[in-house]
C-alpha positions as CSV (number, residue, x, y, z in Angstrom):
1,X,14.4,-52.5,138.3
2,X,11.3,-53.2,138.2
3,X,10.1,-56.8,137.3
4,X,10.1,-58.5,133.6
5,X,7.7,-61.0,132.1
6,X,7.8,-62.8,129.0
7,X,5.6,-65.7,127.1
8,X,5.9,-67.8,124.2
9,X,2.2,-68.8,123.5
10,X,0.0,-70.9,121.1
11,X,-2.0,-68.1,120.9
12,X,-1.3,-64.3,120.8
13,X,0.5,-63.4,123.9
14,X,-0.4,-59.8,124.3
15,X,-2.7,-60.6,126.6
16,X,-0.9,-63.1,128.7
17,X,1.7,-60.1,128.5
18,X,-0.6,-57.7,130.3
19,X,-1.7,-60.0,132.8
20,X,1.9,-60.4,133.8
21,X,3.1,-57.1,134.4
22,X,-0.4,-56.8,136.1
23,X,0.3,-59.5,138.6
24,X,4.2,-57.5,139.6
25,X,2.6,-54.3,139.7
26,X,3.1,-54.3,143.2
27,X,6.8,-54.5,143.1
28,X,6.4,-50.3,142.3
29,X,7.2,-48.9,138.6
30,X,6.8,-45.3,137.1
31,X,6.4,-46.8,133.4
32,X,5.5,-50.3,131.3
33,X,6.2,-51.7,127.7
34,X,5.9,-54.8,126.1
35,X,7.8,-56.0,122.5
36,X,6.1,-58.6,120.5
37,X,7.6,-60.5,117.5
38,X,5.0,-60.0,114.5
39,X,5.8,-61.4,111.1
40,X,6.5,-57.8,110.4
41,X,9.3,-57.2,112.6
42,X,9.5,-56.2,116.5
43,X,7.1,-54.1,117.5
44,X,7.4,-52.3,120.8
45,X,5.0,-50.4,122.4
46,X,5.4,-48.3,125.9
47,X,3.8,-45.8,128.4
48,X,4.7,-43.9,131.3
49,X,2.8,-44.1,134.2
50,X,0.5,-47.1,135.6
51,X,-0.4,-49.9,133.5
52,X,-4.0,-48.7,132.2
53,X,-1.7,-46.1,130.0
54,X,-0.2,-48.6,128.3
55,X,-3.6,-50.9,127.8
56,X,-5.2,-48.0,126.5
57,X,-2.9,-47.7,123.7
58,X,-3.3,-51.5,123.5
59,X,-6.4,-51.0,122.5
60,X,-6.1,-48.8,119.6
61,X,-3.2,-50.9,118.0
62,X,-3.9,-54.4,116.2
63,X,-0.4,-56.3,118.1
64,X,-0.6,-59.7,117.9
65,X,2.0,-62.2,118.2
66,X,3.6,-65.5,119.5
67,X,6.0,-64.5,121.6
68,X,7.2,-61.3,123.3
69,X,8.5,-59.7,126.3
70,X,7.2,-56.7,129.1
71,X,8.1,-54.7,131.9
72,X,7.9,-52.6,134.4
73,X,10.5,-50.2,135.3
74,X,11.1,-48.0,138.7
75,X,13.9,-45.7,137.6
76,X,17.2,-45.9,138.3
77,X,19.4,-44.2,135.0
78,X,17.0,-41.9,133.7
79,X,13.9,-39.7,134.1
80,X,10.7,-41.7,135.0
81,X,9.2,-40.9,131.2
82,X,7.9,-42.9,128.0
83,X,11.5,-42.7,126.4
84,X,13.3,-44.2,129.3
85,X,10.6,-47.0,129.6
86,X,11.7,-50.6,128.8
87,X,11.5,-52.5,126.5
88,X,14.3,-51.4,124.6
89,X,14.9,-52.0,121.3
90,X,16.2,-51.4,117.6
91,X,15.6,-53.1,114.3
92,X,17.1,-56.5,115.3
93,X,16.5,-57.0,118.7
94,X,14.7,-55.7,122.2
95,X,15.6,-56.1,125.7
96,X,14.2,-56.1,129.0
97,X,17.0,-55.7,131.6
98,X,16.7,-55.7,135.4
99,X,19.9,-54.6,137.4
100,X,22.6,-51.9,136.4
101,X,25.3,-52.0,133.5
102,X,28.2,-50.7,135.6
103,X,29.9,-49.6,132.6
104,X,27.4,-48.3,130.6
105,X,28.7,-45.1,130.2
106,X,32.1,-46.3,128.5
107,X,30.1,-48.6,126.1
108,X,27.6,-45.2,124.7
109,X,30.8,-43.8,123.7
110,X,32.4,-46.7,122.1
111,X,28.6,-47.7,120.2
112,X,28.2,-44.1,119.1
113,X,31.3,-43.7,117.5
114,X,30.2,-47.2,115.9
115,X,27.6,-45.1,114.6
116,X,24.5,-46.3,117.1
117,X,21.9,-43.5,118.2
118,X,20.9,-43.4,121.8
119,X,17.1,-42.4,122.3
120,X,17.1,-42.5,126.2
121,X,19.3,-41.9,129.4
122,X,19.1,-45.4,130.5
123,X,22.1,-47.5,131.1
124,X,20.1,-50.5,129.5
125,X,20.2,-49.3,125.9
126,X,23.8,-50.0,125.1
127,X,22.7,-53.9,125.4
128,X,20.8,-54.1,122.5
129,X,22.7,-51.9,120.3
130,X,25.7,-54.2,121.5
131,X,24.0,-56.7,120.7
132,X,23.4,-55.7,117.0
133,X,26.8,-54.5,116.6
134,X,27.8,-58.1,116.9
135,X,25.1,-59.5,114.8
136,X,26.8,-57.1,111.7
137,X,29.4,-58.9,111.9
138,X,27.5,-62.6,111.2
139,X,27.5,-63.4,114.6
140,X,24.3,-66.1,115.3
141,X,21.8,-64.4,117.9
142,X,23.5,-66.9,120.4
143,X,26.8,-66.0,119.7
144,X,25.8,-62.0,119.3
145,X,24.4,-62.6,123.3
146,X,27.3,-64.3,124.6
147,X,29.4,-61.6,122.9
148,X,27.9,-59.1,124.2
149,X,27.2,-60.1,127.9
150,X,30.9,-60.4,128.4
151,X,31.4,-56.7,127.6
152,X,29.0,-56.3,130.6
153,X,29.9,-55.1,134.0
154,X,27.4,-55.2,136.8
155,X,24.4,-57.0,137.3
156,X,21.4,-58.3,135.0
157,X,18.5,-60.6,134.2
158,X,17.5,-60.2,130.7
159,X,15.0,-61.2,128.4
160,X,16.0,-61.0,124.6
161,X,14.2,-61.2,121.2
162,X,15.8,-61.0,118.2
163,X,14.1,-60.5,114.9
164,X,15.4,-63.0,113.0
165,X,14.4,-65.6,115.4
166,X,10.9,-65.6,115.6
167,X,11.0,-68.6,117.3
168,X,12.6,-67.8,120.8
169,X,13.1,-65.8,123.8
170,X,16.8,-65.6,125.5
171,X,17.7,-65.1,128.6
172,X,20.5,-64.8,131.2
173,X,21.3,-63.7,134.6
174,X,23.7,-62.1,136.6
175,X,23.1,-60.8,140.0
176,X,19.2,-60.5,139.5
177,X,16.5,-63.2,140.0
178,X,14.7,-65.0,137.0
179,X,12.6,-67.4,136.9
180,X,11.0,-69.7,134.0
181,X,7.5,-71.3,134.5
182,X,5.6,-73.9,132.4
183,X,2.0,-75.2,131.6
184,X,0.2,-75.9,129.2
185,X,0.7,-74.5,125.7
186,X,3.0,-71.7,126.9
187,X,6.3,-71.1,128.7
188,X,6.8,-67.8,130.7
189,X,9.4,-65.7,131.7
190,X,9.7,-63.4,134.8
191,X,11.6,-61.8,137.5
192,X,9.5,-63.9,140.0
193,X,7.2,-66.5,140.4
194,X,4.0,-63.8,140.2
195,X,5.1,-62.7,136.8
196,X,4.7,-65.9,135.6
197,X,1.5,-67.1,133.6
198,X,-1.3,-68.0,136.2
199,X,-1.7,-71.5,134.4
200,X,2.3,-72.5,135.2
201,X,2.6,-75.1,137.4
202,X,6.3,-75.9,137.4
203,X,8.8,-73.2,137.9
204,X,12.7,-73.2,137.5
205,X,15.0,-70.6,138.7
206,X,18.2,-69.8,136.6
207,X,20.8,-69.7,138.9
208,X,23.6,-67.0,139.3
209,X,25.5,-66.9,135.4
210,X,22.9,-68.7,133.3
211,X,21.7,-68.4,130.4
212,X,18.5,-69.8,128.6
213,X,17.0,-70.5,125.0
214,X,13.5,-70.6,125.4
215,X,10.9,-72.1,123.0
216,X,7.4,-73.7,122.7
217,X,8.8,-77.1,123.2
218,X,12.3,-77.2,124.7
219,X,14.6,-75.1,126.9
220,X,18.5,-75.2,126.7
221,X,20.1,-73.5,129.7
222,X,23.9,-73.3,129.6
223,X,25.9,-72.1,132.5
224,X,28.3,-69.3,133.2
225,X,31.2,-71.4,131.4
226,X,28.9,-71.8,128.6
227,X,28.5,-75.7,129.4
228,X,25.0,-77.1,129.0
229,X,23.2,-78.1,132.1
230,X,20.0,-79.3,134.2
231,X,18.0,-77.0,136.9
232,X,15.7,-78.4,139.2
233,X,12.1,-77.9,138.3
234,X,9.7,-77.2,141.5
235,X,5.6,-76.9,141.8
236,X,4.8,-73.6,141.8
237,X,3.2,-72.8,145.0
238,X,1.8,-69.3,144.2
239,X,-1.7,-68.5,143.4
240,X,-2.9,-65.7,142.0
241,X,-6.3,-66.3,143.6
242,X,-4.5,-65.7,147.1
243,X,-3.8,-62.5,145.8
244,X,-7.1,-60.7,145.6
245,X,-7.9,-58.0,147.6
246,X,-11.4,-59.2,148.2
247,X,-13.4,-57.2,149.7
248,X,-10.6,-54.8,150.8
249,X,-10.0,-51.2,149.7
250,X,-6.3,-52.5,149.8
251,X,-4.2,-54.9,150.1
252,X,-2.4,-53.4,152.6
253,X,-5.2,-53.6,154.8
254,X,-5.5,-57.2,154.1
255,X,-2.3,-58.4,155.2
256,X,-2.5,-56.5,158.1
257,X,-5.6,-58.1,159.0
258,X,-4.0,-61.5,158.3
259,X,-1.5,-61.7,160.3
260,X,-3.3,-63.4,163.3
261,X,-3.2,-66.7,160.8
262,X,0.5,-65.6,159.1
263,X,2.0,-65.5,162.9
264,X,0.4,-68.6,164.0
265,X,1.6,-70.7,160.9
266,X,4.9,-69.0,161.0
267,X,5.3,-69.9,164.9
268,X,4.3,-73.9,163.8
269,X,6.2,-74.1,161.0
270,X,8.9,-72.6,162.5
271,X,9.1,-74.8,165.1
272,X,9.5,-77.8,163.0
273,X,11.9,-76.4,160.6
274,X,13.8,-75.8,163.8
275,X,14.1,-79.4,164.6
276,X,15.3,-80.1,161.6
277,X,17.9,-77.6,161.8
278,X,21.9,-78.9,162.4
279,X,23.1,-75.6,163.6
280,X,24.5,-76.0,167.9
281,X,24.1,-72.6,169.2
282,X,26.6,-73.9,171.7
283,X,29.5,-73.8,170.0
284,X,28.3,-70.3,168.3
285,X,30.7,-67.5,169.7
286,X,28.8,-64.1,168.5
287,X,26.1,-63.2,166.0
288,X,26.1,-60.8,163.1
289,X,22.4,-60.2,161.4
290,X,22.0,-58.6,158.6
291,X,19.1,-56.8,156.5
292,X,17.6,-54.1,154.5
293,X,15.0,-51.4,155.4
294,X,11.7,-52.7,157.7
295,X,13.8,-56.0,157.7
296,X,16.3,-54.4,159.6
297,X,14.4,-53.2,162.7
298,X,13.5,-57.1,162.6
299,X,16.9,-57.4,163.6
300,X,17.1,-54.5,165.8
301,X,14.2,-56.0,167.7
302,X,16.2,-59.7,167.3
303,X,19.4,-58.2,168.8
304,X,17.7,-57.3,172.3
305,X,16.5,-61.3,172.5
306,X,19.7,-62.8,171.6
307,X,21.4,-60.7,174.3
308,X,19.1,-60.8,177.0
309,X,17.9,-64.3,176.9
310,X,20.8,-66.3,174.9
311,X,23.4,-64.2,176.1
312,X,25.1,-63.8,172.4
313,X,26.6,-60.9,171.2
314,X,25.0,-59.3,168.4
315,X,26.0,-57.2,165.5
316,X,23.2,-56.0,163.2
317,X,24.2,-53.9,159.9
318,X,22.4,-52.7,157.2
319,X,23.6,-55.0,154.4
320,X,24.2,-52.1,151.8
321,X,26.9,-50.9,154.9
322,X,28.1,-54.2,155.7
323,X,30.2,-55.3,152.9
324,X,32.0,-51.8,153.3
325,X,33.4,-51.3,156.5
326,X,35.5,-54.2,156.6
327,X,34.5,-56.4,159.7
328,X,36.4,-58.7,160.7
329,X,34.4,-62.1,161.2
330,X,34.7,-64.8,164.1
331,X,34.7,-68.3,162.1
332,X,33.1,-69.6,165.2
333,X,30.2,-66.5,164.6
334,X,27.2,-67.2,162.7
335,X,25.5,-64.9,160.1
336,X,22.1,-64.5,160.3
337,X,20.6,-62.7,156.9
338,X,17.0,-61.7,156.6
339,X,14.8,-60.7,153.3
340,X,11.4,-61.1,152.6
341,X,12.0,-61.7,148.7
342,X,15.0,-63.6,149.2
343,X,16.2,-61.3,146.3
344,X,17.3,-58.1,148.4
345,X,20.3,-56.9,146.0
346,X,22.5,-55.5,148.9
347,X,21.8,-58.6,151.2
348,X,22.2,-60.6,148.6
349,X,25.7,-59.9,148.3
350,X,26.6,-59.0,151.9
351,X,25.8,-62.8,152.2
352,X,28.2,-64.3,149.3
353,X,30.7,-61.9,151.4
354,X,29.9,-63.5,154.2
355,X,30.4,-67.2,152.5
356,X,33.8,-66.5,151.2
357,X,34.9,-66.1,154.7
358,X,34.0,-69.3,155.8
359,X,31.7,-68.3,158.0
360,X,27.9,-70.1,158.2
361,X,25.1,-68.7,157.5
362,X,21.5,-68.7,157.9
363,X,18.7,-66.8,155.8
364,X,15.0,-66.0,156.9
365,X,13.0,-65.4,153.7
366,X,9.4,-65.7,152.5
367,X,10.4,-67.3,149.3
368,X,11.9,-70.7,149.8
369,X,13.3,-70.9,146.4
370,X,14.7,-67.9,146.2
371,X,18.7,-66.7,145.3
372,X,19.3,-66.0,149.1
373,X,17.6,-68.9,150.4
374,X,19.5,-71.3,147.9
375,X,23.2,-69.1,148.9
376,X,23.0,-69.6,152.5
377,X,24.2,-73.1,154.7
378,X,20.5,-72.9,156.3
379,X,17.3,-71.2,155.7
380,X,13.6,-71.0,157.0
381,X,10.9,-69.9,155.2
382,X,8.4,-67.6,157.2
383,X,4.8,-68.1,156.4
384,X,3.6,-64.5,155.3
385,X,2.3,-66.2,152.2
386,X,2.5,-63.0,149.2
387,X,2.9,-60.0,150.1
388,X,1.5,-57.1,147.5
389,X,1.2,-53.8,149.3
390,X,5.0,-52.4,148.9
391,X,4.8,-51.4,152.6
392,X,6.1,-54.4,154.9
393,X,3.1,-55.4,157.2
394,X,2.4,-59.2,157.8
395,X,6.5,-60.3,156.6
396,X,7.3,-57.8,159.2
397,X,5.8,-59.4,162.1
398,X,6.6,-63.3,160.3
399,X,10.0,-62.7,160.3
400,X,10.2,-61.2,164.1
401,X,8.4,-64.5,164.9
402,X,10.8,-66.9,163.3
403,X,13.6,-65.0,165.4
404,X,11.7,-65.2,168.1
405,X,11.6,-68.8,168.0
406,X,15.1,-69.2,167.3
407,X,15.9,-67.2,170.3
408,X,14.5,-69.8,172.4
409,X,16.3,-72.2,170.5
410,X,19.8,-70.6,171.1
411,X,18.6,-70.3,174.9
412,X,18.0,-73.7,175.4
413,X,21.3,-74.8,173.6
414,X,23.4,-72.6,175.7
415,X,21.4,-73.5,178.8
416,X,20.3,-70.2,179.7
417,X,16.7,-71.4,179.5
418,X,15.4,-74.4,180.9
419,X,12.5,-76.6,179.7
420,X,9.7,-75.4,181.9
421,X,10.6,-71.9,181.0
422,X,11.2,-72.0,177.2
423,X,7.8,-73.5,177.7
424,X,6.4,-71.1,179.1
425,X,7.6,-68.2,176.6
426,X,6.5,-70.4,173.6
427,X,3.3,-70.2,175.1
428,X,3.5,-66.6,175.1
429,X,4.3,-66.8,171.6
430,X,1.2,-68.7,170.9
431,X,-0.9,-66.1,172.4
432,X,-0.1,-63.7,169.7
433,X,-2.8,-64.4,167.0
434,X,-5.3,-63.8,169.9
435,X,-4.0,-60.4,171.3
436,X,-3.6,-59.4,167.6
437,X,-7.3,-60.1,167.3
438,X,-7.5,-57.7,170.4
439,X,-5.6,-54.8,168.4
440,X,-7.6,-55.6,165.3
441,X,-10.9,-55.6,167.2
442,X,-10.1,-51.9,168.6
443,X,-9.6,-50.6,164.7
444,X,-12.7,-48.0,164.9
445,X,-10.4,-46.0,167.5
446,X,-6.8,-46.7,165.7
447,X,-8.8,-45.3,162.6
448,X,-9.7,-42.1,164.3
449,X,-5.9,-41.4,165.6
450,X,-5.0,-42.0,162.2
451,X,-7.1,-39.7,160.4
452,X,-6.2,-36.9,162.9
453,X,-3.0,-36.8,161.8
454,X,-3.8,-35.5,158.3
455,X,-3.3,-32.3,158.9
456,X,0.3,-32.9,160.9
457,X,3.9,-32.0,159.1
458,X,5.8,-34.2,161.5
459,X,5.6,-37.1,163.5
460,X,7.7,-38.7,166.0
461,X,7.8,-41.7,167.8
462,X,9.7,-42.9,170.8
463,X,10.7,-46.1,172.5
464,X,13.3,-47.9,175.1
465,X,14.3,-51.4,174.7
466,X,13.0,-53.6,172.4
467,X,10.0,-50.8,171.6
468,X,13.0,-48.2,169.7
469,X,13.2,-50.2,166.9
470,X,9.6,-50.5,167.4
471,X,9.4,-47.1,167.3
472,X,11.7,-46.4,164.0
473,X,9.6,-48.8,162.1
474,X,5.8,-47.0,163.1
475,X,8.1,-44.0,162.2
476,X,9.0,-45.5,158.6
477,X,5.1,-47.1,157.9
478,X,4.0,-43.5,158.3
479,X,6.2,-41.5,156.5
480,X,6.4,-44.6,153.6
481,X,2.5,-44.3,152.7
482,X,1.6,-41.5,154.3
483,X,4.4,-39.2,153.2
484,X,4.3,-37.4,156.6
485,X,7.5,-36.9,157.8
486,X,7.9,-39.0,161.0
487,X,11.1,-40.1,162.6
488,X,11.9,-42.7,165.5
489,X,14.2,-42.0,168.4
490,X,15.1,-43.8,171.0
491,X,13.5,-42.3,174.1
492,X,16.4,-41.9,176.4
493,X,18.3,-40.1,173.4
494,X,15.5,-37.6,173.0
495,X,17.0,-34.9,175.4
496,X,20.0,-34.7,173.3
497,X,19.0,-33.5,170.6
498,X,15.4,-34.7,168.8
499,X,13.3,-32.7,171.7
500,X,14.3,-29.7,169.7
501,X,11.9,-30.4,167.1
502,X,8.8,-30.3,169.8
503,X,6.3,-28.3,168.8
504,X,2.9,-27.6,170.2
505,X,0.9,-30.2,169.0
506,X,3.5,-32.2,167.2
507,X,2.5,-36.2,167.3
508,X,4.5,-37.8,169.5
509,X,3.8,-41.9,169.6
510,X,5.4,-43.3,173.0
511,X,5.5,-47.3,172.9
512,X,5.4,-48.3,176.4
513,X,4.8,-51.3,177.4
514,X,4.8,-52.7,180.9
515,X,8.5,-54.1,181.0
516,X,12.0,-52.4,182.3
517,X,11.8,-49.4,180.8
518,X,8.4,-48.7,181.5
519,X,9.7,-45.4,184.1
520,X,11.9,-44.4,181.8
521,X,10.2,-44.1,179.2
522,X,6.8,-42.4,181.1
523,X,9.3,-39.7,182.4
524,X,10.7,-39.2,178.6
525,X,7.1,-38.5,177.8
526,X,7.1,-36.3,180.4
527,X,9.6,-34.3,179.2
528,X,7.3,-34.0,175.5
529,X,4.3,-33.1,177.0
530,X,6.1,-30.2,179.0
531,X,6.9,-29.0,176.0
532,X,3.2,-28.8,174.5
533,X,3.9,-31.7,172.5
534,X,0.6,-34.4,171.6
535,X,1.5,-37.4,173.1
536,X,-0.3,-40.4,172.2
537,X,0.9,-43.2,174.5
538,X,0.3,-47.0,173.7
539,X,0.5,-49.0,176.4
540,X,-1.6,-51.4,178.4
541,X,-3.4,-51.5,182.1
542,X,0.2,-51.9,183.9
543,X,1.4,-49.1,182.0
544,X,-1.4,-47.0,182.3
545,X,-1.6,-47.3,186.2
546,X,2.4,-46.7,186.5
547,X,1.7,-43.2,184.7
548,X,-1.5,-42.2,187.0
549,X,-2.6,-40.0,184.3
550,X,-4.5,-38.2,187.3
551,X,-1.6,-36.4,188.0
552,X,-0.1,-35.5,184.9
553,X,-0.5,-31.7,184.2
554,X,-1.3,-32.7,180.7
555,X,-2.7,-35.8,180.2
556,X,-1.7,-37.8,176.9
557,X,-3.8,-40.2,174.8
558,X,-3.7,-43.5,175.2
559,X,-4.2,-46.6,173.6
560,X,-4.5,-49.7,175.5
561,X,-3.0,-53.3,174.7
562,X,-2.9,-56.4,175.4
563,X,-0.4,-57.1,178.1
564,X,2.8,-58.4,177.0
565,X,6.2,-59.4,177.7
566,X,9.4,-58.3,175.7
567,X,9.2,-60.9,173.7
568,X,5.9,-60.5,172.4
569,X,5.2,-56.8,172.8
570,X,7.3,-55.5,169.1
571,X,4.4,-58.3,167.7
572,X,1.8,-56.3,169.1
573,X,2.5,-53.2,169.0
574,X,3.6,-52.9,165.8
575,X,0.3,-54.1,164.3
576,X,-1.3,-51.2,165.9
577,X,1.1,-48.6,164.7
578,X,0.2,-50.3,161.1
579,X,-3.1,-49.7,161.5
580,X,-2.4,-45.9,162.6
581,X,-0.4,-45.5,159.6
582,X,-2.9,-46.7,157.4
583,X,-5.6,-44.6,158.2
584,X,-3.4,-42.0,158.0
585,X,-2.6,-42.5,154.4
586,X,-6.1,-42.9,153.4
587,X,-7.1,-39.9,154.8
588,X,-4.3,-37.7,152.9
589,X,-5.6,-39.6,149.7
590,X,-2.0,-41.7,149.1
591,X,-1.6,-44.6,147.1
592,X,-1.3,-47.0,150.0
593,X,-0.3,-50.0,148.2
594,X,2.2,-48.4,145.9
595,X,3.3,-45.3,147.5
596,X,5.6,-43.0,145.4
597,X,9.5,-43.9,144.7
598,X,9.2,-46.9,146.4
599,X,9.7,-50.6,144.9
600,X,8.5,-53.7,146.5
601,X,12.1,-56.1,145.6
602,X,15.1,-54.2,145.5
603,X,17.3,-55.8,143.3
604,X,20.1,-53.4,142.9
605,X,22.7,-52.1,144.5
């Protein structure tokens, strides 16, 4: 990992370069590098650290070429340093890999008693001295490629130059997303459509075993059996000017702030994608879903809905788990996968699992063009638009209202849920962007419990019903950006065990809506501020009243909500928890955009 660009320009392409790995910074990195092709040879230049190290060398060095290749790396073989950075490269030819060379370790061996010399830990290097080893023996650059790629085990997207041809960039893909874009006097390279040059108004994605020769004027993609073929070129729908922070600190903050418009063009575009959608919930005997970190409390909270309103069986797993354990899967089931990049690595793969067993599928992404979205029988696109700041805010929230909407779908197909009802909850739905607006409006005061938390080791947070995966995900926001540690429990599951960890004064967050668990849960809280524990309760005026916080020996602070149903209430609440989180970060001085470790796409295993 992290994200690759390339170019082949009219003009010099260093800067083009720059601007690239600029635009993918988001995706997380702990070093950057570009290669350019110079009528002196490759030159390579690379830095650990954030991209203003590697400018500032930049600036002291007169590069200047045609056509090159950068990126940005997030460890995986290797020490986070200047040495491990990508690109790598030798006297004939430099590579930017994303993905992992399974068999990396058995190739070292077998080059360096060929007489190649390592320089870094990474499992990337062996590709472009394998490369070179089959260019000494008169092998053309193609040839040297194909050679080489078939000695590779695990997964990839490369971008190749080789010295001798100063003329073109190669690439190939296995496993890991690339995408080529095209305008005017240049074609790009990149591991998603933001890498690409801001001028590119087509896009084509390589799909899974291609490979491409790229120049100025003409592209020749071949396919994994080496036979030459055509890939659907698209409009490229992102722009960069969509991506400013504007007058935010952060784009984190941004998106947050958005999603009263992403939820209300998620809900309308969902809706017609819907009726579009061949898929009889009917005849549909159980439902696995499937996903990946904050994407997976999506379908924690999705669970709960299918159950209690479509009455379908549910099975959620986290798709790096799934592929594992061996389930055994209904043909009649359907598989419901769920990624904001459409690129997620493990789900990725859980979901060609899932194909081989005949079973359908459906994927919720943000990026209809993307590998998951093109695998899978069906797939809707939430409207989140881009997403920059690593920590899942406004895809979180877009994805829980595409499942909402297919909830009611399933409900009315299995006649569970008549028309005046389903109605009724779509109205609900539609209410959202204005209680969000509500949160939003009380931000001064979310601010405020933010910042107090500054000072706080631990964190928990506690919820019944469709408000514990709720709770798990304010739990992960805070300890993601804020690097607080802060774990989510279910509230019922507190006394065996978790209320251990109460100390006086430890954060507790309680999510309590008025709905079925409301009692239980107050009496759970109970049982924290008994213990000396803070307890900060969100809730709204139902809620509030239930507790009669005039008779509680130690009153807890509270933040009031909207009033919502179970549908709607994970919506709500979580924005407020983002918003708690947030402030929190700032306050401790954290990166909140690109916190530590993390990467935006994970595209490996």
């Amino acid at each position: 990992m992290c994200g690759i660009v390339g170019s082949i320009h009219h003009q010099n392409v260093v800067p083009t370069l720059l601007q690239g790995l600029s635009n993918i910074e988001y995706r997380g990195y702990d070093s950057a590098g570009i290669s350019v092709l110079t009528p002196r040879g490759i030159k390579t230049l690379k830095r650990s650290g954030k991209l203003e190290h590697l400018r500032n060398l930049l600036d002291s060095q007169q590069l200047s070429g045609f056509c090159g290749i950068g990126h940005t790396r997030w460890a995986t073989h290797g020490e986070p340093n200047e040495r491990n950075a990508h690109p790598h490269s030798n006297d004939q030819v430099s590579v930017v890999h994303n993905g992992i060379i399974e068999n990396h370790s058995q190739l070292r061996q077998w080059l360096q008693a060929e007489g190649f010399s390592f320089n870094s830990q990474t499992d990337t290097e062996v590709i472009p001295h394998l490369i070179a080893y089959y260019l000494a023996r008169g092998y053309s650059p193609q040839k040297s490629l194909n050679a080489a790629l078939a000695n590779l085990k695990g997964s990839f997207a490369l971008g190749v130059l080789f010295d001798q041809d100063q003329q073109h960039i190669y690439a190939a893909r296995r496993g890991s997303p690339l995408v080529l874009g095209f305008g005017e006097g240049n074609v790009s390279l990149g591991s998603d459509a933001m890498a690409l040059n801001i001028n590119d108004d087509r896009i084509l994605y390589l799909e899974e075993g291609d490979q491409a020769r790229i120049s100025l004027n003409s592209i020749k993609l071949v396919d994994n059996n080496g036979k030459a073929v055509q890939r659907k070129q698209r409009k490229n729908e992102i722009r960069h000017e969509h991506c400013s922070k504007q007058n935010h600190r952060f784009y984190m903050h941004k998106e947050i702030l958005q999603q009263p418009d992403t939820i209300a063009q998620t809900l309308n575009h969902t809706q017609q994608q819907l009726t579009e959608l061949v898929l009889d919930f009917s005849k549909i005997s159980r439902l696995n879903i499937i996903a990946c970190g904050t994407s997976y409390y999506a379908a924690m909270v999705a669970k709960y809905w299918f159950e209690q309103q479509a009455g379908l069986c549910v099975d959620i797993d986290t798709a790096s788990e799934f592929r594992y354990r061996g389930a055994p899967l209904d043909q009649n089931s359907l598989t419901i996968v769920i990624s904001q990049s459409g690129e997620t690595a493990d789900t990725l793969a859980a979901l060609k699992h899932v194909r081989t067993q005949g079973c359908k599928t459906l994927a919720i992404v943000n990026v209809i063009a993307s590998s998951i979205a093109r695998e899978a029988h069906f797939s809707l696109q939430t409207q989140a638009g881009p997403e920059i700041g690593v920590a899942s805010t406004k895809a979180f929230t877009a994805q829980l209202s595409t499942l909402a909407c297919i909830v009611l779908k399933a409900a009315k197909e299995r006649q569970l849920l008549d028309a005046d009802n389903s109605a009724s909850l779509m109205d609900e739905l539609q209410q959202l962007p204005t209680q969000i607006q509500q949160v939003i409006a009380i931000e001064p005061e979310l601010q405020a419990l933010g910042e107090s938390l500054s000072d706080s080791r631990d964190a928990y947070f506690i919820g019944r019903g469709c408000s514990f995966p709720i709770a798990m995900e304010g739990a992960l926001k805070l300890k993601e950006i804020s690097y607080i540690h802060a774990e989510g429990f279910s509230a019922g599951e507190l006394k065996h065990g978790p209320i251990a960890l109460i100390e006086e004064n430890t954060p507790v967050f309680v999510i309590a809506p008025a709905d079925a668990w409301l009692d239980k849960t107050l009496s759970n809280m109970q049982e924290v501020s008994a213990r000396s524990g803070r307890c900060i309760m969100l809730g709204d005026q139902h809620s509030l009243t239930t507790l009669n916080i005039e008779q509680c020996q130690a009153p807890p602070e509270v933040v009031l909500l909207p009033c919502s149903s179970a549908l709607t209430s994970p919506i709500l609440y979580v924005v407020a928890l983002q918003l708690i989180a947030y402030y929190a970060a700032l306050s401790k001085g954290s990166d909140v955009d690109q916190p530590r470790n993390l990467a935006k796409s994970v595209t490996v295993e």
